[in-house]
C-alpha positions as CSV (number, residue, x, y, z in Angstrom):
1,X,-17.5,2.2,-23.3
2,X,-15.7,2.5,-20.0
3,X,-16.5,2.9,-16.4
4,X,-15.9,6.9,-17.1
5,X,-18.1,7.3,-19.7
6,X,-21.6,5.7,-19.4
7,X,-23.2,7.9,-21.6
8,X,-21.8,6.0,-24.6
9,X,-24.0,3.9,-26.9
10,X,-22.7,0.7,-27.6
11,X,-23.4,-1.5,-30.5
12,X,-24.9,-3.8,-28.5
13,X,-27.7,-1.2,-27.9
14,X,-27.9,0.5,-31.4
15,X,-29.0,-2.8,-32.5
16,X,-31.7,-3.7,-29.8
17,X,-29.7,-6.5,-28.5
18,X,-30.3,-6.9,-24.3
19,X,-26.9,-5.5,-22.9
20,X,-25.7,-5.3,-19.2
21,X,-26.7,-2.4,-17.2
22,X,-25.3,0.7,-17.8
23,X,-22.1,1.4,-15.6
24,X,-22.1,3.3,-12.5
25,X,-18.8,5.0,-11.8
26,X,-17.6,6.3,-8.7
27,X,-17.6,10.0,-10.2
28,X,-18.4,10.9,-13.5
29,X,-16.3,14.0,-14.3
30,X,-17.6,14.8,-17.9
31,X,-20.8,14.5,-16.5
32,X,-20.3,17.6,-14.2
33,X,-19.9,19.6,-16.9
34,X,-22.8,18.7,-18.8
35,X,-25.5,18.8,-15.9
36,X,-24.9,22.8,-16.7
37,X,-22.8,22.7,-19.6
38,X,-25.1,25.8,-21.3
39,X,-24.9,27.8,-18.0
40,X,-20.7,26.8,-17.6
41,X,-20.2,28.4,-20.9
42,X,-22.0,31.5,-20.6
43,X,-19.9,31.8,-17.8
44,X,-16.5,31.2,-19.5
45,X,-17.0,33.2,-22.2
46,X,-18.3,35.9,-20.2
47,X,-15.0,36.1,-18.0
48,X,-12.3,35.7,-21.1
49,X,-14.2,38.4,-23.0
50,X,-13.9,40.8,-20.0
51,X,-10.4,39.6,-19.9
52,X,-11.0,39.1,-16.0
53,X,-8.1,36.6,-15.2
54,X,-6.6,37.5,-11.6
55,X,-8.4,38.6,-8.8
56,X,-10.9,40.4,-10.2
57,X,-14.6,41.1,-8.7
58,X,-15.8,37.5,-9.5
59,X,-13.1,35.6,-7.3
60,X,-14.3,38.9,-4.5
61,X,-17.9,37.7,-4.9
62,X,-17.4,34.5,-4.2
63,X,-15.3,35.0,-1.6
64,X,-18.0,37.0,-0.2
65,X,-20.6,34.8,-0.5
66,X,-18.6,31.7,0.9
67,X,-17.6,33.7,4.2
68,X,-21.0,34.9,4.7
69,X,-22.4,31.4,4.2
70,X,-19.9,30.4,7.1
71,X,-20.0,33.2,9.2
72,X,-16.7,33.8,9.4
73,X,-15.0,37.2,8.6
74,X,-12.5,36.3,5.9
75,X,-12.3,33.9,3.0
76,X,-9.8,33.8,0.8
77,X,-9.5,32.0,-2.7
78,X,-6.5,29.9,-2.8
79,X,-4.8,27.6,-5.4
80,X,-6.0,24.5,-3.9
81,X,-6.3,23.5,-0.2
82,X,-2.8,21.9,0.1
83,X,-1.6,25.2,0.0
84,X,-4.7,26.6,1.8
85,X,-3.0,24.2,5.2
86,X,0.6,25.5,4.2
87,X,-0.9,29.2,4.2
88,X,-2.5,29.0,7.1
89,X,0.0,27.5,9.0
90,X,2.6,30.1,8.2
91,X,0.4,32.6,8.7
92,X,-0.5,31.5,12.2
93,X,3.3,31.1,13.1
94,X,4.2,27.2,12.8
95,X,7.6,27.6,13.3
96,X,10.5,25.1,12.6
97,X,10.0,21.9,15.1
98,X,6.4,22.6,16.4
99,X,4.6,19.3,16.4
100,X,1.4,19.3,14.7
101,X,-1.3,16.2,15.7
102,X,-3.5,15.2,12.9
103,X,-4.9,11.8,12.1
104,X,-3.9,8.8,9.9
105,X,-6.7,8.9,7.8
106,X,-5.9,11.5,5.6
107,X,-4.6,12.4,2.4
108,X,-0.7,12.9,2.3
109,X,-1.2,16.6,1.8
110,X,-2.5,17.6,5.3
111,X,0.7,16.4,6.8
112,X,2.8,17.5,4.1
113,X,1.4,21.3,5.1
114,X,3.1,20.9,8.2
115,X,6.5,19.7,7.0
116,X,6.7,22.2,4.3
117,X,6.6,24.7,7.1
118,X,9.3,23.1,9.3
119,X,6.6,22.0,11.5
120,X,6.6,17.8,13.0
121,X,3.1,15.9,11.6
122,X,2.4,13.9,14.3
123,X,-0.2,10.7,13.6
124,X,-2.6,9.4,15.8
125,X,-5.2,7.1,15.4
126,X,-9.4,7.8,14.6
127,X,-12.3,6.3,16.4
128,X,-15.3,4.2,15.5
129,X,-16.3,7.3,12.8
130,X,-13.7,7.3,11.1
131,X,-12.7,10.9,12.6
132,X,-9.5,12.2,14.8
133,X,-10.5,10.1,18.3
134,X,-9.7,12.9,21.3
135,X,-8.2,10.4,23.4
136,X,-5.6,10.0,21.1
137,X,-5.1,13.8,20.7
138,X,-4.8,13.8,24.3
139,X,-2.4,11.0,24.6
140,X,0.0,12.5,22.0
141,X,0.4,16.1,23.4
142,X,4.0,16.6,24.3
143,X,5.4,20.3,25.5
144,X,6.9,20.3,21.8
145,X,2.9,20.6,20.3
146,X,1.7,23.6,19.1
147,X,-1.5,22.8,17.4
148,X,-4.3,19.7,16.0
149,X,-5.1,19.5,12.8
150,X,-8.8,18.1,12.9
151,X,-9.5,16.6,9.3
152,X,-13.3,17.1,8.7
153,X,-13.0,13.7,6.9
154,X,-15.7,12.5,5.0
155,X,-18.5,15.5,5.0
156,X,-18.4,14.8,9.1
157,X,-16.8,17.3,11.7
158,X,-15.4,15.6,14.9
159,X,-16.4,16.3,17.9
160,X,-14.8,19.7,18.5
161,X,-15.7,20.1,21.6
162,X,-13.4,17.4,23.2
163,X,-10.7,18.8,20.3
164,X,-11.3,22.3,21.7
165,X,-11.0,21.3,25.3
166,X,-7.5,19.8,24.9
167,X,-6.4,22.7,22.9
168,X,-7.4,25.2,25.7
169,X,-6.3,23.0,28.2
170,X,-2.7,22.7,26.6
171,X,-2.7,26.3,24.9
172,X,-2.6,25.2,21.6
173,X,-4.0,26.2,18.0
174,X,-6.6,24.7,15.9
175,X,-6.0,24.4,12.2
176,X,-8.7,22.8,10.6
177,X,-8.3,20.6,7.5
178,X,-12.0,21.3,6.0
179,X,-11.0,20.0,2.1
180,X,-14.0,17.4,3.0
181,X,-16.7,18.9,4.9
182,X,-18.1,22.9,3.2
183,X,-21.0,23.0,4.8
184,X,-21.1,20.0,7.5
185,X,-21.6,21.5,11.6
186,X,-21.0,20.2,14.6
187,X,-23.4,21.3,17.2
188,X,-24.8,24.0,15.0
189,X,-21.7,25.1,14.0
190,X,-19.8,24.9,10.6
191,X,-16.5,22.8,10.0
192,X,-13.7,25.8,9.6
193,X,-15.3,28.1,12.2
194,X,-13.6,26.3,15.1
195,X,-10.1,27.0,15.0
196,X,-7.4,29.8,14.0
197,X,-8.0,29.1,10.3
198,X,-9.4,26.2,7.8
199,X,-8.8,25.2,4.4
200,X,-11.3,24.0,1.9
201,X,-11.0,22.4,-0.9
202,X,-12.1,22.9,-5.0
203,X,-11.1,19.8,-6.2
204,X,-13.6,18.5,-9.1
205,X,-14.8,15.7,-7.4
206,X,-15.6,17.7,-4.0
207,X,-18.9,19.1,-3.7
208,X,-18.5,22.4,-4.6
209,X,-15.7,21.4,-7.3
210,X,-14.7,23.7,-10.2
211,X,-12.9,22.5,-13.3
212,X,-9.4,22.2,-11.9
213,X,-7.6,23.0,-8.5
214,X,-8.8,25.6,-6.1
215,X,-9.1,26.1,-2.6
216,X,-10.4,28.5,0.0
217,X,-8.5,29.8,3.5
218,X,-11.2,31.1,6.2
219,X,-10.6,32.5,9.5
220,X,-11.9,35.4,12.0
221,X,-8.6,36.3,13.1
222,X,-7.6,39.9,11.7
223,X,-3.6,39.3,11.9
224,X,-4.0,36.0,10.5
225,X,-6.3,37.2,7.3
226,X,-3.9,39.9,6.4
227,X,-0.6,37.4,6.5
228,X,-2.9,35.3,4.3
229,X,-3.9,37.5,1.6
230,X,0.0,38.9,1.4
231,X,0.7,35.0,1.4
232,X,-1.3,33.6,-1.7
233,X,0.4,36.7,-3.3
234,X,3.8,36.7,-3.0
235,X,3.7,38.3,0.6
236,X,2.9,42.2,-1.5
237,X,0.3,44.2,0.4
238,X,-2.1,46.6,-1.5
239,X,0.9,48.9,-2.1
240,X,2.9,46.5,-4.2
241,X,5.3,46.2,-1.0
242,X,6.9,43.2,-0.2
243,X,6.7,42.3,3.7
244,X,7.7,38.7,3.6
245,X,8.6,35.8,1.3
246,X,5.1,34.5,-0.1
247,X,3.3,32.1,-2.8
248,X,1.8,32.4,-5.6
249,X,-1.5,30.9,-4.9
250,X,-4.4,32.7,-6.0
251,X,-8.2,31.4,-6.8
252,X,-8.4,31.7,-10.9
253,X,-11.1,34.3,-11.6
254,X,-12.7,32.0,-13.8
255,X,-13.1,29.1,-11.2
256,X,-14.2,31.4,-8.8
257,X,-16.8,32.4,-11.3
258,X,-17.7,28.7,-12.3
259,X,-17.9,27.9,-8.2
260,X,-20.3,31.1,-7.0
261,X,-22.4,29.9,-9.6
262,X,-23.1,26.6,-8.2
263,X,-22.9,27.9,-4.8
264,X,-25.9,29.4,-4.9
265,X,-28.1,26.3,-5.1
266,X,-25.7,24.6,-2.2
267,X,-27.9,23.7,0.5
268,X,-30.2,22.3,-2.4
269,X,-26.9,20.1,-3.3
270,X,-26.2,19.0,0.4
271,X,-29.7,18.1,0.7
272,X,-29.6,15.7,-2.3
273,X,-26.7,14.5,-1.3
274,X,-28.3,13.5,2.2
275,X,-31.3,12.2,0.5
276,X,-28.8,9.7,-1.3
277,X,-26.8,8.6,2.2
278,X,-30.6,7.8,3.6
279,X,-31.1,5.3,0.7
280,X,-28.1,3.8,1.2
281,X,-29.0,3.5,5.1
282,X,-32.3,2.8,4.4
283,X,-31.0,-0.5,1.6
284,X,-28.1,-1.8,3.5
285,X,-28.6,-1.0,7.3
286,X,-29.8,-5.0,8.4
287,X,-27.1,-6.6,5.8
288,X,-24.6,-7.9,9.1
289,X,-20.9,-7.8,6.8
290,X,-21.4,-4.1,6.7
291,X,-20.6,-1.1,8.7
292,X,-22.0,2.0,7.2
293,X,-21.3,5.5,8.5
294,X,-24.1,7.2,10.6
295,X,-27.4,8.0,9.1
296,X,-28.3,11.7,8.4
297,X,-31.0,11.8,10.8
298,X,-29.3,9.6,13.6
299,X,-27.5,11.9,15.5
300,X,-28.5,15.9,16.6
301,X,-24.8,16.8,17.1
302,X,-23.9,16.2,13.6
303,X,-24.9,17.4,10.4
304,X,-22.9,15.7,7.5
305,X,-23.0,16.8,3.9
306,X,-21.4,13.6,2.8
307,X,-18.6,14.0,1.0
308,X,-17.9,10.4,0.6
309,X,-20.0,7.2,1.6
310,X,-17.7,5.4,3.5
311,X,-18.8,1.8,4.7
312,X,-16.7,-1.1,6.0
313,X,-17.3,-4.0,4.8
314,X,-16.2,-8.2,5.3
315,X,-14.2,-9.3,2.2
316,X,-13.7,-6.0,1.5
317,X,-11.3,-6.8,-2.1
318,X,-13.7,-9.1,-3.4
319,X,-17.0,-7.0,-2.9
320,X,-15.0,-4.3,-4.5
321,X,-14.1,-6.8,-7.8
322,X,-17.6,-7.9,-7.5
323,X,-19.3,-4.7,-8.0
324,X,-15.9,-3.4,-10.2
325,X,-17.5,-6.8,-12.5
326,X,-21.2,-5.7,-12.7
327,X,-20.0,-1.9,-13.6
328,X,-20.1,-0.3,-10.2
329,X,-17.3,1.9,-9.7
330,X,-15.5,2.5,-6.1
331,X,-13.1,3.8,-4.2
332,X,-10.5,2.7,-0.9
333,X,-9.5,6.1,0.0
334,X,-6.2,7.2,-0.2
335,X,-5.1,4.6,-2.3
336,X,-5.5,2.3,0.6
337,X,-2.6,3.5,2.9
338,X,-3.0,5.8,5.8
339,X,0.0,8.2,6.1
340,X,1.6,6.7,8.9
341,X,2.1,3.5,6.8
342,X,4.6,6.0,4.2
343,X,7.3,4.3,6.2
344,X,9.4,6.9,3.6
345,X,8.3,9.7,5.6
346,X,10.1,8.7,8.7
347,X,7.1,7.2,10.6
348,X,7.2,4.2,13.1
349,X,4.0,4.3,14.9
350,X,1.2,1.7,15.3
351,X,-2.2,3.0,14.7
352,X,-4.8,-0.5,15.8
353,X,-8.1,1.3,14.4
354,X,-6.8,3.3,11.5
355,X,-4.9,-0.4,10.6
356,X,-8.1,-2.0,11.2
357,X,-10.4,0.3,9.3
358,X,-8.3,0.5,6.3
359,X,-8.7,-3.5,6.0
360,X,-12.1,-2.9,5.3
361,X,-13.2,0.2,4.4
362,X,-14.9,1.2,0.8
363,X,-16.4,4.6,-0.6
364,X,-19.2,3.7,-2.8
365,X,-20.9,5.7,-5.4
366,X,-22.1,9.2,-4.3
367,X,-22.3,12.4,-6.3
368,X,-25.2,14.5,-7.8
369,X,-25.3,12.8,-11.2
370,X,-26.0,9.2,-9.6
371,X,-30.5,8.5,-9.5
372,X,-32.2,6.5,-7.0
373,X,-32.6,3.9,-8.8
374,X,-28.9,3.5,-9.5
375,X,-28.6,3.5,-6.0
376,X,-31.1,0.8,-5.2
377,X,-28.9,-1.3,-8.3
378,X,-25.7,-0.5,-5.8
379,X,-27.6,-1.8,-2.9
380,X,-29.1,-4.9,-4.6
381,X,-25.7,-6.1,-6.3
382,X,-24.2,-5.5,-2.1
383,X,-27.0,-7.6,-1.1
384,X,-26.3,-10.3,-3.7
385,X,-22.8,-10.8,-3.1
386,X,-23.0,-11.3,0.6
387,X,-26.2,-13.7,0.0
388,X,-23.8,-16.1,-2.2
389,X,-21.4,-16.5,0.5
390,X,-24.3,-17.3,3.5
């Protein structure tokens, strides 16, 4: 049995012997597929025997139903979000030496958008959340910037207002890296609806993941929508004409299938997902050597969909072996290294609170096929370890 794979039977248990709990890992990816495994192949079978491979009326549905769920005009199915960012960039005009201002805590790929366009990635630092901090923005605008890259981190928006005000103030885009956050608002108002353009991501492990890569571009801007859908096509219009050089980037049909199918129960996901963050709250908000990320009900402006459950934690490497020991499966994001830290890619910037959060920060266990009371074993085994070190 491995961390992977806790449905196994072991030995142990055939026998009737008394065995350790089962394991909790951080994502169990076979069990995704067998939560609807009945449902997933009706669906497969359904698209390969219609032979409906490319862009056909499933990958429109969906696309469909996602901008409507946003209300936004356009939504385009994309090959995964990394090249959802490049897309949109291009199609928004990014040209050669623009700086771009995004935040630390990110994967590689946001930044890497940007320099695959010619464009300058620009790091700053995040606040208290975890999220792009404004001041920073503000701090870092130069008359070389042409946009921010707000990265909806975590199932949380940042505050968008602040972001929005020093765009306006300096005339500059918003490009919003959304691969975290399908269906989290700020103020009311979705992650991906406040800038130019926004890319989402399919990725398994996301909450609306299909069985691969995929990704989604959304925007209200006319212009922008048609350069993106010659874009993710190798810049042909509807006349087989080519206007421009393109990609090849396109939704598979099937995924896009697999994807609508779960989307319509998604608010049902979100809210379990919540429910799962306010146990967690609820189990570890008086234990002092950790930080956990706001509560679902402890703030109007925000609605989170929780992504992740990112806490920060004293003795962060040993709680992580700790709970690694007792089966508990976890995460530092990003393999522990913010971007600016790639001193590779040519950065030479100090970032105190990225630096400081990435000392401690841990994503525990968080995903639709984790119970209650697996939670509450989480929590207790948390619990133990700091109680051993009182």
């Amino acid at each position: 049995m491995t961390l992977a794979d806790p449905s196994v039977t072991t030995p142990l248990e055939a026998s009737g012997r008394a065995v350790a709990a089962p394991a909790i890992p951080f994502f169990n990816y076979r069990g995704a597929f067998a939560a609807r495994e009945e449902e997933f192949i009706a669906i497969i079978r359904d698209v390969l025997r219609r032979g409906a491979f490319i862009q056909q009326s499933d990958l429109a549905e969906f696309e469909e139903a996602f901008a409507r769920f946003l209300g936004v005009k356009y939504a385009f199915g994309v090959g995964n979000a990394t090249d959802g960012l490049i897309i949109s960039f291009k199609a928004a005009g990014l040209a050669a030496g623009d700086e771009v201002i995004f935040p630390s805590h990110t994967m590689v790929a946001s930044p890497a958008a940007v320099a695959h366009v010619g464009g300058v990635p620009i790091p700053v630092d995040c606040g208290p959340d975890h999220l792009l901090d404004p001041s920073a923005v503000a701090a870092a605008v130069t008359e070389r910037t042409r946009a921010i890259m707000p990265v909806q981190l975590n199932g949380r928006t940042c505050d968008m207002d602040a972001l929005g005000e020093i765009a306006e103030r300096h005339n500059l885009l918003i490009i919003e890296d959304a691969a975290q956050a399908l269906g989290s608002k700020f103020r009311g108002r979705y992650a991906g609806t406040f800038g130019v353009a926004a890319a989402f991501s399919f990725y398994p492990a996301k909450i609306l993941g299909c069985f691969g890569d995929g990704g989604a571009v959304v925007t209200n801007d006319d212009e922008i929508a048609r350069r993106v859908s010659l874009l993710r096509d190798h810049g042909r219009n509807e006349h087989g004409e080519v206007e421009f050089w393109g990609f090849n980037s396109r939704l598979d049909n099937m995924q896009a299938a697999i994807l609508h199918a779960q989307f319509r129960n998604y608010e049902d996901i979100v809210s379990r997902r919540r429910s799962i963050a306010r146990l967690y709250d609820e189990l570890l908000s008086d234990v002092p050597q950790v930080s956990l990320p706001p509560g679902p009900d402890s703030d109007h402006d925000h609605f989170d969909v929780f992504q992740n459950y990112e806490i920060e934690a004293d003795w962060r490497e040993e709680l992580r072996s700790f709970l690694s020991s007792k089966g508990v499966g976890t995460i530092v994001q990003w393999g522990g290294t913010p971007v600016h830290k790639f001193k590779r890619l040519g950065f030479d910037v100090l970032l105190p609170e990225t630096e400081r959060v990435f000392e401690r920060c841990l994503m525990l266990p968080l995903n639709m096929m984790l119970k209650d009371d697996e939670v509450r074993r989480v929590a207790a085994l948390i619990r133990e370890f700091y109680r051993a070190r009182d």
